[in-house]
C-alpha positions in Angstrom: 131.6 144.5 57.5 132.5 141.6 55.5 131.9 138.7 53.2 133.0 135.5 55.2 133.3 132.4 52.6 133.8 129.2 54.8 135.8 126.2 53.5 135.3 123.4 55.9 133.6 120.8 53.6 134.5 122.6 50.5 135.4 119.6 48.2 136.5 120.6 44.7 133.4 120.7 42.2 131.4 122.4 44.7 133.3 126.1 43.2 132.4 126.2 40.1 134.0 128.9 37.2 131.9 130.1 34.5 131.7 132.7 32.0 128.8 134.6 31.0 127.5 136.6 29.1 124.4 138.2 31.1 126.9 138.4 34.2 129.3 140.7 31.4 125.6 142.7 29.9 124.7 143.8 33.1 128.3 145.0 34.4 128.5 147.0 30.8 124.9 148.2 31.4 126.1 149.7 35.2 129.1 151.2 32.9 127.2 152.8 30.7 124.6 154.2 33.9 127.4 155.2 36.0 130.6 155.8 34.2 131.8 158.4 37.2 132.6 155.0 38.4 135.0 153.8 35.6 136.8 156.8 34.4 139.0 154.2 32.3 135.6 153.1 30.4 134.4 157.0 30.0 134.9 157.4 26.3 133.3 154.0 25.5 130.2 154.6 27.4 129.7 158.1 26.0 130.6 156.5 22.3 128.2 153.5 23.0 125.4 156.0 24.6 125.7 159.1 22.1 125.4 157.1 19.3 122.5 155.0 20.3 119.3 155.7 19.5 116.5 157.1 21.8 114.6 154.2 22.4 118.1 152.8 24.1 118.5 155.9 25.9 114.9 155.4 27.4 115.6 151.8 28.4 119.3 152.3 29.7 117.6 154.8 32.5 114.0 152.7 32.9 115.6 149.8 33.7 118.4 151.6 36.0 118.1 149.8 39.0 118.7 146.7 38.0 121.9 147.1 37.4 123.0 150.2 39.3 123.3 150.0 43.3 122.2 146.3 43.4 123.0 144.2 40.6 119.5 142.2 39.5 120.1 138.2 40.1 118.6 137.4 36.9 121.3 138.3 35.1 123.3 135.6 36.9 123.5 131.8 36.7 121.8 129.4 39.3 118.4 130.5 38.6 117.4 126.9 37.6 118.3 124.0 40.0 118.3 121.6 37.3 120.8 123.3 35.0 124.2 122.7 35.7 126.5 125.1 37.9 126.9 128.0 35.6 124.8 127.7 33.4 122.5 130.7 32.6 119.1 131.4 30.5 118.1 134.5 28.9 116.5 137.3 31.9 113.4 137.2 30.1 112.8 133.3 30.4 111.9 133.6 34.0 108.8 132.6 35.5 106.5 135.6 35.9 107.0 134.7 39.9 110.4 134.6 39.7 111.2 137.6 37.9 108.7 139.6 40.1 110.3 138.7 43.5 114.0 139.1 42.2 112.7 142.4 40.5 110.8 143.3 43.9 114.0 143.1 45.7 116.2 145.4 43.2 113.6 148.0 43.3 113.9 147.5 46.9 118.0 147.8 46.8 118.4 144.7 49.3 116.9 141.7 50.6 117.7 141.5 54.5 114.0 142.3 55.8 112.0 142.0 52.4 109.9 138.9 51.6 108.9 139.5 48.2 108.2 136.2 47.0 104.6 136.7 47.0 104.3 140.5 45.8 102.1 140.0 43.0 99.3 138.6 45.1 99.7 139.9 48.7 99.0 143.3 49.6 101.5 143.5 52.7 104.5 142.7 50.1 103.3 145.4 47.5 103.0 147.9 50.4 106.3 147.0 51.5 107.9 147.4 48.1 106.6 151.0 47.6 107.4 152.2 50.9 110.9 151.4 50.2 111.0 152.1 46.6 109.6 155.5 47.6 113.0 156.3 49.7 115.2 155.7 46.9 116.5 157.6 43.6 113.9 157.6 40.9 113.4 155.5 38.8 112.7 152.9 41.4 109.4 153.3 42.2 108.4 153.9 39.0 109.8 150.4 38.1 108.1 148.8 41.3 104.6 150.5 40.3 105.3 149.1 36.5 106.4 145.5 38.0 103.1 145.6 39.8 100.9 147.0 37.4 101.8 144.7 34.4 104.7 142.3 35.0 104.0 140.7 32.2 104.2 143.6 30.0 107.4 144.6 32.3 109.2 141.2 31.6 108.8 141.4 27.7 110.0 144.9 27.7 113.2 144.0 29.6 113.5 140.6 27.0 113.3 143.5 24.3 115.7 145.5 25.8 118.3 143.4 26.1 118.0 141.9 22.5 118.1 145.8 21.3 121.6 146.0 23.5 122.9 143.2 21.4 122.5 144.9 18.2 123.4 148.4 20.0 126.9 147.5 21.6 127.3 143.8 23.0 127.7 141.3 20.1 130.6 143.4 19.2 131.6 143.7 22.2 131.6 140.4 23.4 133.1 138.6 20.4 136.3 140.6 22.0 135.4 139.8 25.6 134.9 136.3 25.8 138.2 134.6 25.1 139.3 137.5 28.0 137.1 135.9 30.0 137.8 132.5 29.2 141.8 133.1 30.1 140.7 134.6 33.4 138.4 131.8 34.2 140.9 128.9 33.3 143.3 130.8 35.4 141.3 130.4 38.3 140.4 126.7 37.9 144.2 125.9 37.1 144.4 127.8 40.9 141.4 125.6 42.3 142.8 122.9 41.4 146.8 123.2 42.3 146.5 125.5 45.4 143.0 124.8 46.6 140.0 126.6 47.2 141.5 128.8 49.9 144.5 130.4 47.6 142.0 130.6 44.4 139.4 133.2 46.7 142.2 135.2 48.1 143.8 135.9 44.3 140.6 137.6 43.6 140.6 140.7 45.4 143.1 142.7 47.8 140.9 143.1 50.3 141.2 139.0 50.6 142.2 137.5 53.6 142.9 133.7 54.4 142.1 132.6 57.8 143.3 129.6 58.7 141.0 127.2 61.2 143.8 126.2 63.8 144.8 129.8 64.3 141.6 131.3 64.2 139.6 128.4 66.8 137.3 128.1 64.1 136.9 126.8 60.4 139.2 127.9 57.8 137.8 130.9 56.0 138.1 133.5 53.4 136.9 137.1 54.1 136.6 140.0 51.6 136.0 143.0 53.0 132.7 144.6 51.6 130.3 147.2 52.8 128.0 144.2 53.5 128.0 141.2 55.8 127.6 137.7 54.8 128.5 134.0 55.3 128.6 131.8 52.6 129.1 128.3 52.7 130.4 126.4 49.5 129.8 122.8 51.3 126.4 123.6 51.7 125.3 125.2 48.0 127.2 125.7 45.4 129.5 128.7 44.8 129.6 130.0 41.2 132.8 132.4 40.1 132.4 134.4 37.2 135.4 137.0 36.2 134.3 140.2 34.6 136.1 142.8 32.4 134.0 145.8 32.0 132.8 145.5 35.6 136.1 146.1 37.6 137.5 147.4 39.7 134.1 146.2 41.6 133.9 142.6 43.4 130.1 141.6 43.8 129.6 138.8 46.1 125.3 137.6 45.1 124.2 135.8 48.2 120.2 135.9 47.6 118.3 133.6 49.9 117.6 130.1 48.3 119.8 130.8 45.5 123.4 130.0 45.1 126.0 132.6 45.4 128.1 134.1 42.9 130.9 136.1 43.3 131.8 138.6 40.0 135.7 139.1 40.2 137.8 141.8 38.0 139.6 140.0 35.8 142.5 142.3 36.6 142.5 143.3 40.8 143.3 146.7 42.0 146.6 146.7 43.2 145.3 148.3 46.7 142.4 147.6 48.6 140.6 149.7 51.2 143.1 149.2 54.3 146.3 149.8 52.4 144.6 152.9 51.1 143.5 154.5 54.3 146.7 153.6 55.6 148.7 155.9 53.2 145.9 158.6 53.5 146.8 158.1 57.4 150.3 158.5 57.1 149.8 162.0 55.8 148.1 163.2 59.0 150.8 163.5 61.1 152.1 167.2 60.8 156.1 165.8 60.9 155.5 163.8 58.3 153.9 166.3 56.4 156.8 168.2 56.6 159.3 165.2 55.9 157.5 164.4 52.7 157.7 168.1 51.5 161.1 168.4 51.7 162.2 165.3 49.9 159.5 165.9 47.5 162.0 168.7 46.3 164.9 166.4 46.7 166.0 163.1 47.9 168.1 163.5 51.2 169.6 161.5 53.7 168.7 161.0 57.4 171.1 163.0 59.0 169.9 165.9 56.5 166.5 165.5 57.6 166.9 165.1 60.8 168.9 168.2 61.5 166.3 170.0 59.3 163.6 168.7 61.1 164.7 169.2 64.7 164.5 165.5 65.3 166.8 162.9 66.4 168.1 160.2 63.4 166.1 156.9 64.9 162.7 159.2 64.7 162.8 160.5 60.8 163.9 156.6 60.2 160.8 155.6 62.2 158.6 158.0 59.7 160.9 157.0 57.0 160.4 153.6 57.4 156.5 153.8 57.7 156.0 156.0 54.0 158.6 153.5 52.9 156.4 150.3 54.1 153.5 152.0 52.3 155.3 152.9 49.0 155.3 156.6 49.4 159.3 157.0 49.6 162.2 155.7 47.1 165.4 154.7 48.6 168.3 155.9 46.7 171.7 154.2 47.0 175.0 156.7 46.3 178.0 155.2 47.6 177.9 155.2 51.3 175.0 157.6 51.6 171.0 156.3 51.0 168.7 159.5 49.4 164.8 159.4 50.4 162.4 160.6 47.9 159.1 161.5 47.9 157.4 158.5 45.0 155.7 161.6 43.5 153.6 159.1 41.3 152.7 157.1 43.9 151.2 160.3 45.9 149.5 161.4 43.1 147.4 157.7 42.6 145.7 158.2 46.0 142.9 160.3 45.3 142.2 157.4 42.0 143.9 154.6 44.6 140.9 155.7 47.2 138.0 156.2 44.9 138.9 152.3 43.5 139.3 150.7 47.5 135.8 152.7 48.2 134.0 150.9 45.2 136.0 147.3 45.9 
C-alpha cells in the first residue's frame, strides 16, 4: 500500500511548511507512550516519566490513543478554514462537535468506514464507536464511553493536560526544538521553491518515489510507501508539511476527510527504507551466500580464493559479490593487483535496528 501525492495543478503556495508546536507535543507524547519505538529517546522518556508526578502518569496513559497507533488531528493545523495554512489553535479550543468526531475516530483507530460526525446525538454512531473501541487495546473504550458520557468534561481535561505537559517537560523542551524545526522547515521551502514540489516530497523519506507523468501515462506523482493507501491532491486542498524531531524515524501522512492533509516528516530520514531493508535481509537467504559472507567475515579474500573454496566458478561468487556489494554488505579492498572482499561487519549488525526503523517508516 501507499500514499500517492499528485502534482498536476500543484502551483507553489498550495504546499505550505509550518512549524508547530502541538504537531511536536503529540510526537513527544507517542515517545513518552511507546519509547520501544525510539530506543535513541529511551533515557529521556524514562527521565521525563519517572520524575513526573502521578497525576501526569494518569493522563499520559488516559489519553493514550490519541497519540499512540493514530495520531489525533487536533493536534495538527487546518482545523479552521479561515486561519491561514499552518496555522494551529490550542486542542482544547475546538468546538464540542469537532473535538467529539475527531476524538470518535481515534478511539476508533481509522476513519475509512466511520461516520462520526454526529456521535454525540445519534445512536447508530455511538454504537458504532463502541463496537470498534471494544476490539482494541484498553484504554480506548474507556476514552469513547468518557467522550460520550461528558465531552465537555473530557475536552477540559485534555485542555488541562496539556498545559500540565508544558510545565512537566515541553517548554523546556521546545525552547531547544524550535529553531531545529525552523532550519528543517526553511530547508524545505528553499527546496520548494528551487527544485519544485516533486524534488521537495521525495527528500522527505526513503521510501519516496518520483513518478514522472509521461513515463507513467498518467499525472506526475509522488508515492511513499506506508502501510495505508491514499491519494492526496495538493491542487485541490492544501497540503501542510510540518518536520518533527522527537517523532522520527516515523513519516505520518493526516489525510482526514474534509480536512487538509499534513504530512509530519523526520527532520533527519533514515538512511534505508523498507525495500532496501528487505532486500539485504533477502540476500542472506540464499545458502551460498551464506557461506560467502562467513568466510570473508573472517577475512577479506579475493575471487579466485572464494571461488575455489566455494566450489564455484569466478563469474558466479562475482555475481553474489556484486549483489551484497550493491546493497552495502561487502567492502572492496584494493592491494596492488589483487581486490579483497569483506564482510561490512557494521553494516550487518544495523539490520535488525535498519529493519525495526523501515517497519515503523
Amino acid at each position: 500500500m501507499s500514499v500517492v501525492i499528485v502534482l498536476d495543478g500543484a502551483v507553489r503556495g498550495r504546499l505550505t511548511v509550518t512549524v508547530s508546536p502541538f504537531a511536536e507535543l503529540a510526537a513527544c507524547l507517542h515517545v513518552l507512550t511507546e519509547h520501544g519505538h525510539h530506543a535513541g529517546r529511551t533515557a529521556w522518556a524514562r527521565q521525563v516519566t519517572d520524575s513526573a508526578a502521578p497525576e501526569f502518569r494518569a493522563g499520559l496513559h488516559r489519553f493514550a490513543p490519541l497519540w499512540t497507533a493514530l495520531r489525533w488531528r487536533g493536534f495538527y493545523p487546518g482545523l479552521d478554514a479561515s486561519a491561514p495554512p499552518g496555522h494551529g489553535s490550542s486542542p482544547g479550543a475546538l468546538p464540542l462537535d469537532r473535538f467529539a468526531e475527531l476524538t470518535a475516530y481515534t478511539c476508533a483507530s481509522g476513519y475509512h468506514g466511520f461516520a462520526f460526525g454526529r456521535v454525540l446525538r445519534d445512536r447508530t454512531q455511538a454504537a458504532a464507536l463502541r463496537q470498534a473501541a471494544s476490539g482494541l487495546a484498553e484504554p480506548h473504550l474507556r476514552l469513547a464511553e468518557d467522550l460520550l458520557r461528558d465531552p465537555e468534561a473530557l475536552r477540559a481535561d485534555l485542555a488541562g493536560f496539556v498545559e500540565l505537559c508544558r510545565r512537566v517537560f515541553f517548554d523546556a523542551l521546545w525552547a531547544d526544538t524550535e529553531p531545529v524545526l525552523a532550519r528543517a522547515a526553511h530547508r524545505v521551502r528553499q527546496r520548494l521553491a528551487d527544485e519544485g514540489p516533486a524534488a521537495a516530497l521525495v527528500s522527505l523519506s526513503p521510501s519516496g518515489a518520483r513518478i514522472a507523468g509521461e513515463a507513467a501515462g498518467g499525472p506526475e506523482r509522488v508515492v511513499f510507501d506506508k502501510v495505508h493507501h491514499a491519494v492526496v491532491s495538493p491542487a485541490r486542498t492544501p497540503l501542510v508539511l510540518i518536520p518533527t524531531l522527537y517523532g522520527a524515524p516515523h513519516l505520518l501522512v493526516k489525510n482526514e476527510p474534509g480536512l487538509p492533509p499534513v504530512v509530519h516528516f523526520p527532520v533527519e530520514a533514515p538512511d534505508v527504507g523498507v525495500t532496501p531493508a528487505r532486500s539485504r535481509m533477502l540476500a542472506l537467504t540464499d545458502p551460498r551466500r551464506v557461506r560467502l559472507c562467513r568466510l570473508i567475515a573472517r577475512q577479506a579474500m579475493t575471487t579466485a580464493d572464494l571461488a575455489a573454496r566455494l566450489s564455484m566458478t569466478r563469474p558466479q561468487v562475482s555475481r553474489h559479490l556484486r549483489v551484497l556489494r550493491d546493497l552495502g554488505l561487502v567492502r572492496v579492498e584494493r592491494n596492488g593487483r589483487y581486490v579483497h572482499y569483506g564482510l561490512d561487519l557494521a553494516a550487518v549488525e544495523r539490520l535488525g535496528r535498519d529493519v525495526a526503523v523501515a517497519l515503523q517508516y
